[in-house]
VEXZA-235203 format. One record per residue (C-alpha): x, y, z. Coordinates in steps of 0.2 Angstrom, whole numbers, padded with zeros to 4 digits, always signed. Example, Ala and Ser with C-alpha at 12.3 -4.5 7.8 and 13.67 -1.06 7.14 Angstrom:
+0062-0022+0039
+0068-0005+0036
//
This chain:
+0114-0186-0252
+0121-0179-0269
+0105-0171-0273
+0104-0163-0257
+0121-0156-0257
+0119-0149-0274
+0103-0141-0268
+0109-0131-0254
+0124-0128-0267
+0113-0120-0279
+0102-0110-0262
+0117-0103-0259
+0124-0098-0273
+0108-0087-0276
+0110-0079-0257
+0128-0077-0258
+0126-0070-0278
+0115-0052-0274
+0129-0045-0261
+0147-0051-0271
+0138-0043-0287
+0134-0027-0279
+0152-0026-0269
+0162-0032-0285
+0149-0017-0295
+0156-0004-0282
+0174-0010-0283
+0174-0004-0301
+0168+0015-0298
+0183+0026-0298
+0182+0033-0282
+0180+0017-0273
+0193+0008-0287
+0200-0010-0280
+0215-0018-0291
+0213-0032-0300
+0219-0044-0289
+0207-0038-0275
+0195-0042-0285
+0200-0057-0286
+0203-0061-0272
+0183-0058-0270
+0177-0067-0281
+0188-0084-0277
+0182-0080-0259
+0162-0077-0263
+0166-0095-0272
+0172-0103-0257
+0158-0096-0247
+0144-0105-0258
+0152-0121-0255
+0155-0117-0237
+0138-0111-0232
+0131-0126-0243
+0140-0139-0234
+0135-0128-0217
+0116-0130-0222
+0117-0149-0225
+0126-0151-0212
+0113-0141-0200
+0099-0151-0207
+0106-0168-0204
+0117-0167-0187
+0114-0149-0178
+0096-0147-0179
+0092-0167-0174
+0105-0166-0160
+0096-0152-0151
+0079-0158-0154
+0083-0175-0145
+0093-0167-0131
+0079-0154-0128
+0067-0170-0129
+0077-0180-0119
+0083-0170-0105
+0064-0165-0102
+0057-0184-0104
+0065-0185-0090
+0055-0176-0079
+0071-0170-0066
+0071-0151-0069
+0088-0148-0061
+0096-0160-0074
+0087-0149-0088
+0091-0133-0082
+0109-0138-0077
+0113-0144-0094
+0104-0129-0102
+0115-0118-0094
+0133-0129-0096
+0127-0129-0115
+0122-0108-0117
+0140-0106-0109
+0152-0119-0118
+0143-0116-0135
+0145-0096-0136
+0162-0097-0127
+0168-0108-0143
+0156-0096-0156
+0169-0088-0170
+0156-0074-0172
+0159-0068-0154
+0181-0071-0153
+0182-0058-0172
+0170-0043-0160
+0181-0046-0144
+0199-0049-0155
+0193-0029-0162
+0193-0025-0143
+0208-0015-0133
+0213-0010-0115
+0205-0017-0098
+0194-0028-0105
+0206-0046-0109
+0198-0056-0125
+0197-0071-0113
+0187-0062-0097
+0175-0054-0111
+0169-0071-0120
+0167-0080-0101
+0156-0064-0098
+0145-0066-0113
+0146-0086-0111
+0139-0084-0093
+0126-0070-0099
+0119-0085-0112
+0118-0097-0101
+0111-0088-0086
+0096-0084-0099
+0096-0099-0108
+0090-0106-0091
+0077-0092-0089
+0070-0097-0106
+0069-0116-0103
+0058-0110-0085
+0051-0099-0098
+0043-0114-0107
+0042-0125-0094
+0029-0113-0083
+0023-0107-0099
+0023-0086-0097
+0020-0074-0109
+0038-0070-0118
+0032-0052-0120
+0031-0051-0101
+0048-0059-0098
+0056-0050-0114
+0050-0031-0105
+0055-0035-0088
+0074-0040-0097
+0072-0024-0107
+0070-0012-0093
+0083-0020-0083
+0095-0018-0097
+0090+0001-0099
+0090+0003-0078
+0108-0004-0079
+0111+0007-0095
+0108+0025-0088
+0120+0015-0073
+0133+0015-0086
+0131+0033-0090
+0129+0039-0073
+0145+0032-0069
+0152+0038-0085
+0158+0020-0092
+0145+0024-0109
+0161+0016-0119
+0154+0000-0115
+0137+0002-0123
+0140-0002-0139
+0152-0018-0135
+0138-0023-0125
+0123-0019-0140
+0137-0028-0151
+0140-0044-0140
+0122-0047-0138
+0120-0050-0159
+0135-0061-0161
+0133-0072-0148
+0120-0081-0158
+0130-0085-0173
+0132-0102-0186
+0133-0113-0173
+0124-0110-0156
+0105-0103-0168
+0103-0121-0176
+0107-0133-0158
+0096-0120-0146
+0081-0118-0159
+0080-0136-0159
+0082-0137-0143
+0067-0126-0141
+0058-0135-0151
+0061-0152-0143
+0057-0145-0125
+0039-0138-0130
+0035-0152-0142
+0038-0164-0127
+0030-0151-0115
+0014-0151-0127
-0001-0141-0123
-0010-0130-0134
+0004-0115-0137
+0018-0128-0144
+0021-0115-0157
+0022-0100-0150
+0032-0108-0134
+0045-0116-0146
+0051-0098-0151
+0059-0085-0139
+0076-0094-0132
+0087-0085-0145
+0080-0069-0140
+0082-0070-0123
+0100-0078-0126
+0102-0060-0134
+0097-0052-0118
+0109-0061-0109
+0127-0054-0116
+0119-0036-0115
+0118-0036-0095
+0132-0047-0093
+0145-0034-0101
+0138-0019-0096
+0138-0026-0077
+0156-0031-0082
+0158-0013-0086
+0151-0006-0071
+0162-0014-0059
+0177-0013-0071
+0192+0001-0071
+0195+0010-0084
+0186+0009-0101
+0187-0004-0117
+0198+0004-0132
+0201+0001-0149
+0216+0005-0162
+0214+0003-0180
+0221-0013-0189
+0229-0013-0204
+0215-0021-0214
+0221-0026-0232
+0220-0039-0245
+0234-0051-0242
+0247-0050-0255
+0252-0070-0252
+0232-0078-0254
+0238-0096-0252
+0247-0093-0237
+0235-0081-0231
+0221-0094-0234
+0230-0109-0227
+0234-0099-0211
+0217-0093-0206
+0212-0112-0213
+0222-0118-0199
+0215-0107-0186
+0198-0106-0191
+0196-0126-0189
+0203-0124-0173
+0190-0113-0166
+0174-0124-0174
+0182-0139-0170
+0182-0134-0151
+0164-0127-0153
+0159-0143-0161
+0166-0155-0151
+0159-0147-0134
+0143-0152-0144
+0146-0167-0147
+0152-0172-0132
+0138-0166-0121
+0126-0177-0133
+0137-0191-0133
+0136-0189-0112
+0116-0186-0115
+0115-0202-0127
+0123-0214-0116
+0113-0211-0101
+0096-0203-0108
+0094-0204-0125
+0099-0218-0132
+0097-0215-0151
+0097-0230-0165
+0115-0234-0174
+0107-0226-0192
+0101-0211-0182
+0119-0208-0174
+0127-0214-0192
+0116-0199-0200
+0122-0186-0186
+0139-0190-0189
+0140-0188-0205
+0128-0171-0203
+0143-0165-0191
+0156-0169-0204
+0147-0158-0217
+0144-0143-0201
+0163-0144-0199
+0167-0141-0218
+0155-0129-0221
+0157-0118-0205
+0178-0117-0207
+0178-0114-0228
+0162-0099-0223
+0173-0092-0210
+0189-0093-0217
+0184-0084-0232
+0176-0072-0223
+0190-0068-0213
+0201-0067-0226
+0191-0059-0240
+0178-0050-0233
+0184-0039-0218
+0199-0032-0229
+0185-0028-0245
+0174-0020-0230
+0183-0011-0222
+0190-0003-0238
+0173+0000-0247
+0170+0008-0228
+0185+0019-0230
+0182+0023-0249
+0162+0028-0246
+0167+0039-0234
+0173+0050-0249
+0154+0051-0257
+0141+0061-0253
+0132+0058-0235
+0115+0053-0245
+0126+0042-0254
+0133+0034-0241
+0117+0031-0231
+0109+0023-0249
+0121+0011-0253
+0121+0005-0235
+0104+0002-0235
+0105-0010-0250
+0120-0019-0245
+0110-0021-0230
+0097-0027-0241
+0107-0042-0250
+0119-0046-0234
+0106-0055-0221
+0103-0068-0239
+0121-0074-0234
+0118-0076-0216
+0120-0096-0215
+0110-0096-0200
+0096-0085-0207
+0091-0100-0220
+0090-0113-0204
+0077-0101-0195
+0067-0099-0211
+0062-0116-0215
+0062-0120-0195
+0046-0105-0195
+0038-0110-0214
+0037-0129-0204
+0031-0123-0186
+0018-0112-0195
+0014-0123-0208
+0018-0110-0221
+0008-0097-0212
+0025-0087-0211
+0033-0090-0227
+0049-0092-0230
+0049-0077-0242
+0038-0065-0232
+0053-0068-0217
+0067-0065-0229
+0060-0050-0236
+0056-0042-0217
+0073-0048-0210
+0081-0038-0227
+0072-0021-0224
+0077-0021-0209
+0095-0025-0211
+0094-0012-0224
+0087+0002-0211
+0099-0004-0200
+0116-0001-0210
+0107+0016-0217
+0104+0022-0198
+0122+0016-0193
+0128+0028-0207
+0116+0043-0201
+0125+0039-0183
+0140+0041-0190
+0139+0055-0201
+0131+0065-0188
+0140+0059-0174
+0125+0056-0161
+0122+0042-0147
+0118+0023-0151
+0105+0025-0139
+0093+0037-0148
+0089+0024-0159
+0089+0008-0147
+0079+0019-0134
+0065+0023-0148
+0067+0004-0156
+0065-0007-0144
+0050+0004-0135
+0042+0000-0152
+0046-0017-0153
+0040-0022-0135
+0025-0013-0136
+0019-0021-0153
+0023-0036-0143
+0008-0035-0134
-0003-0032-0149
+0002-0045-0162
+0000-0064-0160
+0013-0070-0148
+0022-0080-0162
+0025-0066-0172
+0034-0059-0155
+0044-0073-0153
+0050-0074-0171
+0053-0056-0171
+0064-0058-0156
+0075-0072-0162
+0078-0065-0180
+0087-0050-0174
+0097-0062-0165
+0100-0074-0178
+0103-0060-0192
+0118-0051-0183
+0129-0064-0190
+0145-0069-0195
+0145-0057-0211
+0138-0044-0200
+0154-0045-0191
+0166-0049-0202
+0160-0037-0215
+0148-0024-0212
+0155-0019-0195
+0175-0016-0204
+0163-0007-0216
+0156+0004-0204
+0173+0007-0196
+0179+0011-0214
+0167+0024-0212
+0169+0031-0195
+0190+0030-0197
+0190+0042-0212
+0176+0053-0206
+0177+0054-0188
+0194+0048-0183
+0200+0032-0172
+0196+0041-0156
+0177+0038-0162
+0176+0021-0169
+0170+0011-0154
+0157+0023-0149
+0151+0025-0167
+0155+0012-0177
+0150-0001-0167
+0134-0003-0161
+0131-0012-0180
+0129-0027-0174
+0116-0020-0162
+0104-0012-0174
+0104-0026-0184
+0099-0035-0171
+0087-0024-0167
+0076-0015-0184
+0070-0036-0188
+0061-0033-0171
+0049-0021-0178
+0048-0026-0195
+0044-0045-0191
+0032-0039-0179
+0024-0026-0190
+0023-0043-0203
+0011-0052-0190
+0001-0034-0187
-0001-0035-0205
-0009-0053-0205
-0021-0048-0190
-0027-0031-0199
-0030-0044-0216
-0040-0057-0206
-0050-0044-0200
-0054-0036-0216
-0058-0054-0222
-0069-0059-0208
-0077-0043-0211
-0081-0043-0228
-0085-0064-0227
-0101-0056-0214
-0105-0041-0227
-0108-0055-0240
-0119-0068-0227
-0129-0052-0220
-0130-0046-0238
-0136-0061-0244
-0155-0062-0256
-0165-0069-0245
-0173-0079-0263
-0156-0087-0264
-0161-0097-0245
-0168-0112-0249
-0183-0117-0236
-0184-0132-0231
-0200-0133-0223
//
């Protein structure tokens, strides 16, 4: 256990290392110029985030992971569809209702819209498509079929919006659809996933096993702009006043306090279900439950220190590097987005549980490096374009129009697994830093440049392009291995056709 712990220590020290250097690098150039003791409070913060996030992983390995797989396993061994699909849906409701990733977005969020009325929304817009995934898997249809007829609702209901001239709840609705899949819903409905297909079998257990985090993304999306389309009146946003705390301790113990509140909820909806699950259908071993425990402990440590620090550390630092880049040159801007981008998606916690879950379905065809590198271009273009929006003040939609046309359309050309990992990475890289740090980053930005009046149809709409550019780049990642095998197979029949005929050995 030690050993295990001090390896997902060291793991993520090293993810967490690349984007505290670059911020604390920034916070010493003049213009930008933190105090000492913002510093500081950084750098204890980025500390507390190692041990968090390495707790989180163990944690996700022992108790989250294993609980979803034999729930997924279990519900579908007992061949009653209804229960299945019931228990999908009441799961894909209470676990994102509960999600700390999705209460930061909707506590940015003013007028009509209530915090409350928009986490049911989003809750109900998961399950509703957590449901439509498990059919998905159970029928077996093509998820780049189901993903485009999703897509072109979603832009039906979008030029609805605009019509009707409720735009101000695009990006809310991009934004909900990324942080809905956060810390602790990607691990529990990966697994699931993964139980449901193994235990369906048949020949496509890989690629069937991917696709439920992307359509959980789906789900938010149509849920809050239909939310906004029958609404009066339009959501708004007023400026917080983002700072460093001067008292840390009290600061820290406060947002301690709330923080395990929230994930202790979240968790214990889990937990409960199982519990439900394991009396009736499951009915696990003592050492297996004894293991799961334990791995729940470790989830519940790791996930209040992450968030707590980020919370208390992160958003002010964010939201003042936002404020202070505004100050820079536009191409300036637009580059050092691009490679905080590039380090920020390393400290993703849940980024590290869909790595190795891909490296093992694939059996190392899609390695763990090739899928970090793909998911941190993409973050990176993703923070650059949110800049460009900015600066130039043009529509979230002439990116996301363009985007996802690219994305759905290579669907249908690349190897259906690459789709479906494509598809749940943008969901699963829109994480807690992403809102907790780069969007107060990006409303830095906006604030200075634009004025308040523009930050919720500018700045946000982050979350959304990070959930959308590992779309394409994954994708573009299995194009590239199609194009390789190719040029192998190709040049394996050159050298058989080439061949000496003297070199055949006759055997008669």
């Amino acid at each position: 256990m030690k050993n295990n712990l001090f390896k997902k220590l060291t793991e993520s020290l090293f993810s967490i290392l690349p984007v505290s250097l670059i911020v604390i690098v920034l916070g010493l150039i003049p213009f930008v110029g933190f105090s000492f003791y913002e510093i500081t409070v950084f750098i204890e913060c980025s500390l507390l985030l190692v041990i968090g996030m390495g707790f989180f992983n163990l944690g996700a390995d022992m108790a989250m992971t294993p609980i979803g797989s034999h729930v997924g396993s279990g519900l579908t061994k007992s061949k009653k569809l209804w229960l299945l699909l019931i228990a999908c849906f009441f799961m894909g409701v209470v676990i994102t209702v509960a999600e700390p990733d999705l209460s930061v977005l909707a506590s940015y969020v003013e007028g009509m819209i209530d915090k409350t009325t928009l986490i049911v929304t989003v809750g109900i817009g998961v399950g509703a498509l957590l449901l439509i995934a498990v059919l998905k898997m159970v029928f077996k249809r093509p998820l780049s079929q189901i993903l485009t007829f999703f897509y072109m609702l979603l832009f039906c209901i979008t030029s609805l919006l605009i019509f009707t001239g409720k735009s101000g709840f695009l990006a809310l609705a991009f934004d909900s659809g990324g942080v809905t899949t956060g810390p602790i819903t990607v691990p529990f409905i990966m697994a699931l996933g993964l139980g449901i297909a193994t235990t369906l079998g048949g020949k496509d257990v890989r690629e069937n096993s991917f696709g439920l985090i992307a359509l959980c993304s789906v789900g938010p999306i149509i849920a809050v702009m239909l939310l906004g389309l029958f609404a009066n009146g339009a959501p708004s946003y007023s400026v917080i006043n983002y700072a460093v705390p001067i008292d840390f301790f009290s600061a820290f113990g406060s947002a301690l306090l709330h923080t395990a509140g929230s994930v202790g909820i979240a968790l214990g909806l889990i937990v409960l279900f199982f519990l439900i699950l394991q009396l009736t259908v499951l009915k696990l071993p003592k050492q297996k439950l004894i293991k799961i425990a334990f791995g729940i402990l470790y989830t519940f440590i790791g996930l209040v220190l992450f968030l707590t620090t980020v919370e208390v550390g992160f958003v002010p630092i964010g939201y003042k590097l936002g404020v202070a880049l505004s100050s820079a040159h536009p191409a300036i801007i637009v580059v050092i987005a691009f490679v905080i981008g590039l380090v920020v998606v390393l400290a993703e916690p849940a980024i590290h549980v869909l790595n190795k879950q891909v490296e093992e379905i694939t059996n190392g065809t899609v390695s763990k490096r090739s899928m970090m590198i793909a998911l941190s271009i993409g973050v990176g273009l993703s923070l650059a374009l949110s800049m460009l929006r900015i600066i130039f003040n043009f529509n979230l939609l002439y990116i996301l129009i363009p985007g996802y046309a690219i994305s759905l359309g290579l669907s249908f050309f690349v190897p259906a697994i690459y789709t479906g990992i494509a598809f749940d990475s943008g969901g699963v890289a829109s994480g807690p830093l992403t809102s907790s740090f780069i969007l107060p980053l990006a409303i830095g930005v906006c604030y200075s440049l634009q004025g308040e009046a523009q930050i919720l149809s500018n700045a946000f709409g982050v979350v959304a392009l990070v959930a959308m550019t590992p779309l394409i780049t994954i994708q573009l990642l299995g194009f590239r291995a199609i194009v390789t095998k190719k040029i192998k197979d190709k040049a394996a029949m050159q050298r058989i056709l080439s061949a000496d005929d003297e070199q055949i050995i006759n055997f008669m």
